[in-house]
Structure formats: C-alpha cells, structure tokens
N, C-alpha and C positions, 0 to 999 in steps of 0.2 A: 409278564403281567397276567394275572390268572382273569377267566372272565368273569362278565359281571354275572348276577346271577338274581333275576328279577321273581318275585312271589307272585301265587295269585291262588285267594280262597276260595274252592268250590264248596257250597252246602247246598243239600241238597232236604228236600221236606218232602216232608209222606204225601202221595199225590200229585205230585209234580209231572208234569207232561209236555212237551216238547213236540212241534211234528217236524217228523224223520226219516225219510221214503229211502230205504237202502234197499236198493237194487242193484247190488254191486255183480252178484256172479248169473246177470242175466246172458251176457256177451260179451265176447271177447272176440279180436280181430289176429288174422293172417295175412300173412301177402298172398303173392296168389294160388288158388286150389293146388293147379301142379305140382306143388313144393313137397306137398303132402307124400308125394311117393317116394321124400327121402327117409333113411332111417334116423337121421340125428333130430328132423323136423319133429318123426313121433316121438322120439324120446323126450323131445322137450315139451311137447303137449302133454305126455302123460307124465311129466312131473307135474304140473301148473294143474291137472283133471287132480292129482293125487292129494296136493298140497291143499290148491285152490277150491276150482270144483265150478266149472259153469257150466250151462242150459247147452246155451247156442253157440257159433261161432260163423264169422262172418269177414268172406274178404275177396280178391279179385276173380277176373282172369277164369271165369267159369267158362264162357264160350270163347276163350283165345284158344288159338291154333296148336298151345301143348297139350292142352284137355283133348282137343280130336274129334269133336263133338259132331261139327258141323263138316260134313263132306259133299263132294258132287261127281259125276263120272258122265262119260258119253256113252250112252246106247244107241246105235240106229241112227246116228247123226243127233241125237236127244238129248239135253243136257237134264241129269234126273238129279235128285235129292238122298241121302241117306244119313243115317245117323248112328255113331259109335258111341256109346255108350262103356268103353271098358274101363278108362281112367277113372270116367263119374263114377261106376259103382266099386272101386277100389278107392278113393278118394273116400266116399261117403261111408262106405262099410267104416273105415276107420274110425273116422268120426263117433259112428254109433258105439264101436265098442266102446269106446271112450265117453260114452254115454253123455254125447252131444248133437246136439240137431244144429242143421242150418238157419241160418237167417240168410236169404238166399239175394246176393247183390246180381242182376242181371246187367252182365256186361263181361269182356268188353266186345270186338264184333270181328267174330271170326274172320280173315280176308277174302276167303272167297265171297263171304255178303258184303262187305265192304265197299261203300260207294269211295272210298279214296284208299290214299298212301298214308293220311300221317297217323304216327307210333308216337307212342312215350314209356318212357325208360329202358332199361338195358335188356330188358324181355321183348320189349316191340309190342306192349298192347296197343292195338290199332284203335282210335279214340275217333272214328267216325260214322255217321249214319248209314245206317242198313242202305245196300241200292234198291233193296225191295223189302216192302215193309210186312207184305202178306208172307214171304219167306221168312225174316225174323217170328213172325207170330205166331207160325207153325211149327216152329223151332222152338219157341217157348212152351208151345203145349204140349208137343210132345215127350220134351224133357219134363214137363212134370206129371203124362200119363206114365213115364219110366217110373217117375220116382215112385207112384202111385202104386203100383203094381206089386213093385220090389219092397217098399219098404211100409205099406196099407193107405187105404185112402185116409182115413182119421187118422192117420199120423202126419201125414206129410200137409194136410192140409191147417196146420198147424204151426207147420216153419211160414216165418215171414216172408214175404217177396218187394224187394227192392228193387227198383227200377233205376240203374245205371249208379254210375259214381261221379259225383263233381261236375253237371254239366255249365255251370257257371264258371268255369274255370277252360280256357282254351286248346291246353292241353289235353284236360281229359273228354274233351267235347270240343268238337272241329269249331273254331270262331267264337264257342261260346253261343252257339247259336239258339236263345232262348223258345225259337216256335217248334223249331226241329224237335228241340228235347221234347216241349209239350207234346207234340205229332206222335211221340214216342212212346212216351208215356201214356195216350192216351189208344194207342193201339197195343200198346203191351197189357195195360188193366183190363181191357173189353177182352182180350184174348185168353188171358189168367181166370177171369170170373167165369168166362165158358165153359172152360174146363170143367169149375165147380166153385159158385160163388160164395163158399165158405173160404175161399184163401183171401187173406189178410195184403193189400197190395201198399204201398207206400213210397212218396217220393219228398221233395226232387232231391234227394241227397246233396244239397249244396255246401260247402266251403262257406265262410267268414266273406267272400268278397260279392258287395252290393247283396248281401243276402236281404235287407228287407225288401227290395225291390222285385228279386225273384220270387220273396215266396209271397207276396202279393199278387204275382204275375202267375203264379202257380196255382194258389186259390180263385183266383179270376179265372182262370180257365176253365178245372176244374167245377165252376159255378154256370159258364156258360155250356158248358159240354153234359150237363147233366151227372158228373163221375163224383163218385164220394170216397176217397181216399180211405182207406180204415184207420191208419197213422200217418205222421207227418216223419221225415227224416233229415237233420243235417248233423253238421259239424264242428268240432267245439277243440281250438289250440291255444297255445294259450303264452302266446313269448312273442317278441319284435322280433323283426326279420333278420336274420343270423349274417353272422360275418364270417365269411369264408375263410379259410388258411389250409392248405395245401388238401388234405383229403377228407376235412372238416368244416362243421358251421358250427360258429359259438355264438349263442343267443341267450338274451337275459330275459329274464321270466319279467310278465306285462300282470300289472296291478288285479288280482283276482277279481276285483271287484266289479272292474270292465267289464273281464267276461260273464261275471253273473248276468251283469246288466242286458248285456248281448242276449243271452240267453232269457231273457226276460222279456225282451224285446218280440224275440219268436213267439212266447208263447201268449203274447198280447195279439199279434198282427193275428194268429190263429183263429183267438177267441173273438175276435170282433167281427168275423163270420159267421152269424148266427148258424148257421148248416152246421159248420168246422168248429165250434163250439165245444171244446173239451176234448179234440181227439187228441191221444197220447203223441209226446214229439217222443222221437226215440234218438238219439245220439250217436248213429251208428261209425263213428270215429270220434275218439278224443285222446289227445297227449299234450302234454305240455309246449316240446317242438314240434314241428309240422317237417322236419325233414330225418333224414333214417341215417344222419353219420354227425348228429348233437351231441358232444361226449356230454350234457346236461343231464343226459337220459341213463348214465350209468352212477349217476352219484349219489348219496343220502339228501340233499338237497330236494332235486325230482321225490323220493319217494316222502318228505314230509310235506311238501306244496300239493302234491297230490292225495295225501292225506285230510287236508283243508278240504279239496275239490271235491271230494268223496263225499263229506260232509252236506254240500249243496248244491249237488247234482240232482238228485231225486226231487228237488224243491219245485220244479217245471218241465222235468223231465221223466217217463215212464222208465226209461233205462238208457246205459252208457257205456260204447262198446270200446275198451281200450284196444288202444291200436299202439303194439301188437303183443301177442301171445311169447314169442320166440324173436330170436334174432339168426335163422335161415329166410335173408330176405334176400331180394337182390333190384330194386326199384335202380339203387346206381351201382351196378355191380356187385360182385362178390369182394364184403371185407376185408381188407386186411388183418386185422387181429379181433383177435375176439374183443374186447374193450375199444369200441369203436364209433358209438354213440348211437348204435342201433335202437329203434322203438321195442324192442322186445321188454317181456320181465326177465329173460330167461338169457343170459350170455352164449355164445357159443363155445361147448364145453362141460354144458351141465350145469352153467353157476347161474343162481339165484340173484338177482339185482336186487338193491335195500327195498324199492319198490314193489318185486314181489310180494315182500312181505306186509306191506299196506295193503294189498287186496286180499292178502289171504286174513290178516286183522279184521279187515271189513266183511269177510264171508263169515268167520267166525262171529261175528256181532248178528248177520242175517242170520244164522243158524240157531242162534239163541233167541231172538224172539224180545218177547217184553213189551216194557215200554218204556220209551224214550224221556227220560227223566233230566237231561239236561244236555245243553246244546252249546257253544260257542266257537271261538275261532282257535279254539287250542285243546279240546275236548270233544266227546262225544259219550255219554255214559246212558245202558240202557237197564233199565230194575227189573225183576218179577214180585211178583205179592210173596213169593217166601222170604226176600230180604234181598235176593243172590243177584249180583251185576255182571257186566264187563263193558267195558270202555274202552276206547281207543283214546292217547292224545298225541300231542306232536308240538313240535317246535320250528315252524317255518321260514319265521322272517330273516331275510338275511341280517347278521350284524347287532341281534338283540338280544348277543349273550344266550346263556343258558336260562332256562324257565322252571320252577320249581313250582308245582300245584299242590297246594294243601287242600285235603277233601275232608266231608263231613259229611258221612248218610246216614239214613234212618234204617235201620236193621232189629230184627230182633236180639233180646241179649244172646251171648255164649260166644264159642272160641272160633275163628273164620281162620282161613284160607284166603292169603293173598298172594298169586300165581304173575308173576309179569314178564312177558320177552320183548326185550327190547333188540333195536337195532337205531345205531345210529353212526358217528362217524368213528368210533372207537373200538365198537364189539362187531361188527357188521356191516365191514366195509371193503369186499372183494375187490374192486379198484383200487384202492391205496396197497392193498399186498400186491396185485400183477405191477402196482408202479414199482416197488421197491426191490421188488423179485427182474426189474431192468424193464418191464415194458414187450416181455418176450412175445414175437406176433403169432409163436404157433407153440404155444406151452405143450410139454411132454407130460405123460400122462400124469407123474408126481407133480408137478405144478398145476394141474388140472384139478388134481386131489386136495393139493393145499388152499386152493381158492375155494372150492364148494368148500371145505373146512369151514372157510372164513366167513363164510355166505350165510351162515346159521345165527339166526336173534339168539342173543341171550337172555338166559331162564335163570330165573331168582323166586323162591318163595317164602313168605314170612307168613307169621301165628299172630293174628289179633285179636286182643277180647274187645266186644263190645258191650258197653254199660250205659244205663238207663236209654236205653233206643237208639243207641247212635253208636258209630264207630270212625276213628277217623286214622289218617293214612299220609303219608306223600310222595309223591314222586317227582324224578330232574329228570324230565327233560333234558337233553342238552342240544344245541347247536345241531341243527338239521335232524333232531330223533324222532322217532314216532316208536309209542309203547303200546302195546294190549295189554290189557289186567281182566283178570277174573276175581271175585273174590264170593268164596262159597261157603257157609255154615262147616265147620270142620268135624266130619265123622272119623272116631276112631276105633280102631280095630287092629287091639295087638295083640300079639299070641304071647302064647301062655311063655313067661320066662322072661321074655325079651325086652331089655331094660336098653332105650337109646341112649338116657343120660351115662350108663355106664360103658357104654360101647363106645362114646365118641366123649372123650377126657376132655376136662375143662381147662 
C-alpha cells in the first residue's frame, strides 16, 4: 500500500515577517577535552567546521586527571602546587585552527582536590566538591591567566565560562548537593571576575530534573549574595526514558510541545527576577536522547524532529549547544560499531548522520540573512528585498505519510533558480546501507567509502518563470525528510557556440 500523501499551501505576501532567532552554529558539544588528542576526533570536527561551521565548542573533563592540569609534589616536607598546562594548549591550539573558541564548562575535579571517591562513567570523572575551595579558585585563575597570555586578554575574555555540569543530578554532583554547588559557584564567579570582570560567568547548568526548583534556588542565591550571573545555563532532552537491550537504549521521542513548554517555563522563572530580567538562557546541551548508545540518534527520524526543534529553540533561548559534534565518545565505553546510537552528527568512520545535514540546512539559512517570512511546524522560509529565499522544511511526525507543500511567493518577474538537497530515508540514509551491508561492527575501508557515499543529501535543480509577482513551486516531503531549497533570479552566461538543448537530446 503506497503512503498517504497529505497537501499543505504556503503563500506567502510582500512583507510578511515572522520572528526567527537562528542561532544554530553558535555551539556545538564534545565529550571530554582529552579526546581532542585523538586523530579520528580531529578529523571529524574538521568535517562538521568544513561542512557546518560553529563559533564555540563546549564539553567535559577540563580539569580531570587526562588533561594534567592540576598537580602537587613534596618539597621540604611541603606539600606545594603546580600547573601543566601542555594538553590545554595542544587541546585549545586545535581548536583555534579550526577556528573555534571555547565556551568553557569548569569541571570536573581533578583528585588530588577532590574531597572524595565517587566517579562517573567509564573515564572516572570525579563528580565531587573541591576539599579546598581557595585551591580550586586559584586553579581557575590561573588557567585563565594561561589562557590570557597565550591566546590575548580580549580574546579569551570573550569565551564563556560555565560553572560545572549537571549539579542537580547525583551523579554529576556528590548527593545533588544544592548549597555545595551554590558555595561553588559562588566562589568560582568572585574568582573569574578578579581576574578581569569582563568574563562572562554563568550557571547552574541543570538537567530537566526539579529544574524549576533549582533555578529558583539558584536565582535566590545569586540575589542574596549580591552576584549577577551574566547568562543563565541548562538543559534541554527530549524522549521518555529508554528501554534498555543488551548494549542499547531505545526511547521514543516525548511530545515537542512539552518541551517548549519546559523551556518556557525557564525563561519565565528568570524574568520574574526583576535584576535577572532578560539575561540570555543559553542551552548548553541538547539532543533528543539523553544517553550516548540511542540507535534514535543515527536515523532520518532524529534529524527531521530536530529539524522542528531548530525551528524554536531561538524563541527563549540566546543559543543551543548540540550535544555532540562526533561520536569519539566514551561516557560508557568504547563502541562497538560505528552505528551505535552515539550523540554525534558525525559516525565513526567519517559518515555524516541525516542530522548532520539539519544543521548544516540551518547554518546555511544563518548565513543568508533576510527576513523570516514564514514559520510553522513543517517549514521555515527566509526573503531578501531582491525576491531570492531559502527555506528549510521537514516531515516529522511519526505515521503521517508523506507531506507535499505547495508554495506561493512574491518575486519579481523573470527565470529563477530552484536548487534543493534533500535527505531523507531514501537518498540519505547511511544506516539502512551498514544494515544491509550485514551490520559490519568494524567496516573495511571500501564499506567506509560506501557509507560516506551514501551519507550525501541529494541535489536536484529546476528553472521557474515567475509572472505577474509571484512564482510558485512544490515539494514532498517524505516520511522522516528534511529539504533546503534556495531559490535565486537566474543569471545566465553562455559562451559563445554552446547550445544545451543540442548537447543533451530529447
């Protein structure tokens, strides 16, 4: 039975305006720093910098014990302090050539400061309070008179600074202990601003669980303590809790709508702090699953829901850091095969997930500018005053058939240029080749090659005239697709002789 295949007319009118906050290629997430000194890790950041193209990037494990950061030795019977600095500026150098800055998550706590034992995940980041608080603080500033040094005051003063990860959650914070974090945060900010009160500090980085209660409890503080945060930070997932099977969780995605709501919610509780009144929240984590082996996370599915999300994320939000970049992770270990339900966009292997290609859709929209001339839950389309657009749309909902949008804009007359790559479960689906190719957990370089093949939207372009001010158009949509289209005044420019119609037979 072939699917159904439902209609839906865009028209659009001269002046039309929409608001639109795309801030897609502000940040993007890693696991932790360390990982950096592998070679497959660069390689897949400098596809996603080549393809994509973000600011910042942002993710653990700065001060854990692979970085190296934080040392101590005996002198004289003396227990003294020093600091290594050689991973950071190997770590960071990368970074820049790839012309990206940090958004800088402080955390998590080396063990020699470590007032305990407990660790989380397969790395052992130590998830507990400094035993001395003036040593963390001194550790903070002088990592960022390094950075100062090395890479200029006015630059560095410029990356973000984020104060730990998840302390509402007991794992990443001993007990969940809400005074501790505050203690924490409130000697980490006084310590940062010393340095030099132009850095930008921001907390409490929480998770979805009892978040209104913490960041109430966060803003109370903050109000008693006299400290004025410069942004707000949390977290944004977006699926019911997954159902385990052998070295997997499979989770069904939780009603978008919720999580607007959720997200709405934060930026109320904010704004009703006359002080806190409009600071930007920033999202510095979001995915669909919340765990790193979701096969959710490798399908056309994930990249057209998150397609929607893209759409109104900016709506309360300053920016929204997908988490992650790559899948060189290792929170529970080292995968077994590359299709493994990793948070990356990026497979391991060099393959592109359908989801890539949504952000790089969306960078492409940020790069073009305009204005946002029409909005819903299955488009996105932005104009310039010459005529010329591009749009994104998508097809998310599970089970509602294919979607065919007929459009209608206002243009001036003459011959356009209609450009679209699509990717969806047909043309642009690198998991269904490794399934049929058997599932191989450590593909040889020719099946390596065959998947990035497959990993590529496809490109179609047609010739439209448009008359009396308008031109119009369609496109399907199908089941899990998300398209980009451009469509630009057609210049031509043919040389002397060269006849297409005769070179290509009818």
């Amino acid at each position: 039975m072939e699917a159904s295949v439902k209609r839906r007319k865009i028209e659009i009118r001269e002046g039309d305006s929409v608001r639109f906050h795309n801030n897609v290629g502000f940040c993007i997430g890693t696991g932790r720093m360390g990982l950096a000194l592998q070679q497959a890790y660069q390689e897949q950041l400098r596809l996603v910098q080549e393809e994509i193209g973000f600011s910042h990037i942002r993710g653990h494990g700065l001060f854990s014990d692979d970085m190296a950061i934080y040392q101590e030795y005996l002198e004289d019977g003396v227990r003294k302090v020093e600091y290594n600095y050689t991973y950071l500026d190997m770590v960071m150098d990368s970074y820049r050539r790839l012309g990206l800055s940090p958004f800088l998550e402080l955390g998590f706590m080396p063990d020699k400061l470590a007032s305990g034992r407990q660790t989380l995940f397969y790395w052992k980041a130590n998830t507990t309070p400094p035993r001395d608080y003036g040593l963390w603080a001194d550790m903070v500033q002088q990592l960022l008179r390094h950075l100062m040094e090395r890479y200029g005051a006015d630059e560095v003063v410029t990356w973000p600074i984020e104060v730990w990860n998840e302390p509402n959650l007991p794992g990443f914070w001993e007990k969940a202990d809400r005074e501790a974090y505050l203690k924490l945060f409130a000697v980490t900010f006084r310590a940062v601003k010393e340095v030099d009160p132009r850095f930008g500090v921001g907390g409490p980085a929480i998770c979805g669980v009892q978040d209104a209660v913490w960041m109430r409890a966060f803003l109370d503080f903050c109000r008693r303590e006299g400290l004025f945060p410069d942004f707000i930070t949390r977290h944004h997932y977006t699926t019911e809790p997954p159902e385990a099977s052998g070295h997997y969780g499979y989770a069904k995605l939780s009603d978008p709508e919720y999580g607007f709501a959720n997200l709405q919610s934060t930026r109320d509780i904010v704004d009703s702090y006359p002080e806190f009144a409009g600071l930007p929240i920033h999202l510095t984590e979001f995915n669909t699953s919340y765990i790193p082996n979701c096969p959710l996370h490798d399908t056309n599915q994930n990249a057209a829901y998150l397609a929607h999300q893209l759409s109104r994320l900016g709506d309360v939000n300053e920016s929204y850091s997908y988490w992650t970049f790559g899948d060189i992770f290792e929170e529970q270990g080292v995968p077994f095969s590359p299709f493994h339900g990793g948070f990356g966009l990026v497979a391991n292997g060099g393959i592109p997930k359908p989801t890539f290609w949504t952000f790089a859709f969306y960078k492409r929209l940020q790069e073009f500018g305009g204005v946002c001339a029409y909005r819903d839950d299955a488009a996105v389309i932005l104009r310039r005053e010459d005529g010329s657009c591009q749009g994104v749309v998508w097809n998310h909902k599970s089970g509602a058939g294919d979607l065919n949008l007929d459009f209608a804009l206002p243009v001036p007359d003459g011959v356009y240029t209609l450009v679209t790559k699509t990717v969806d479960e047909d043309c642009c689906n690198p998991l269904k080749v490794w399934h049929d190719l058997g599932e191989p957990s450590c593909p040889d370089e020719g099946q390596n090659r065959l998947l990035r093949e497959s990993a590529r939207p496809f490109v179609a372009t047609r010739q439209l005239t448009a008359q009396e001010g308008q031109i119009a158009f369609s496109l399907l949509a199908k089941r899990f697709g998300v398209i980009w289209f451009s469509l630009t005044k057609r210049r031509f420019v043919g040389d002397r002789g060269y006849d297409y119609h005769r070179a290509v037979p009818e």
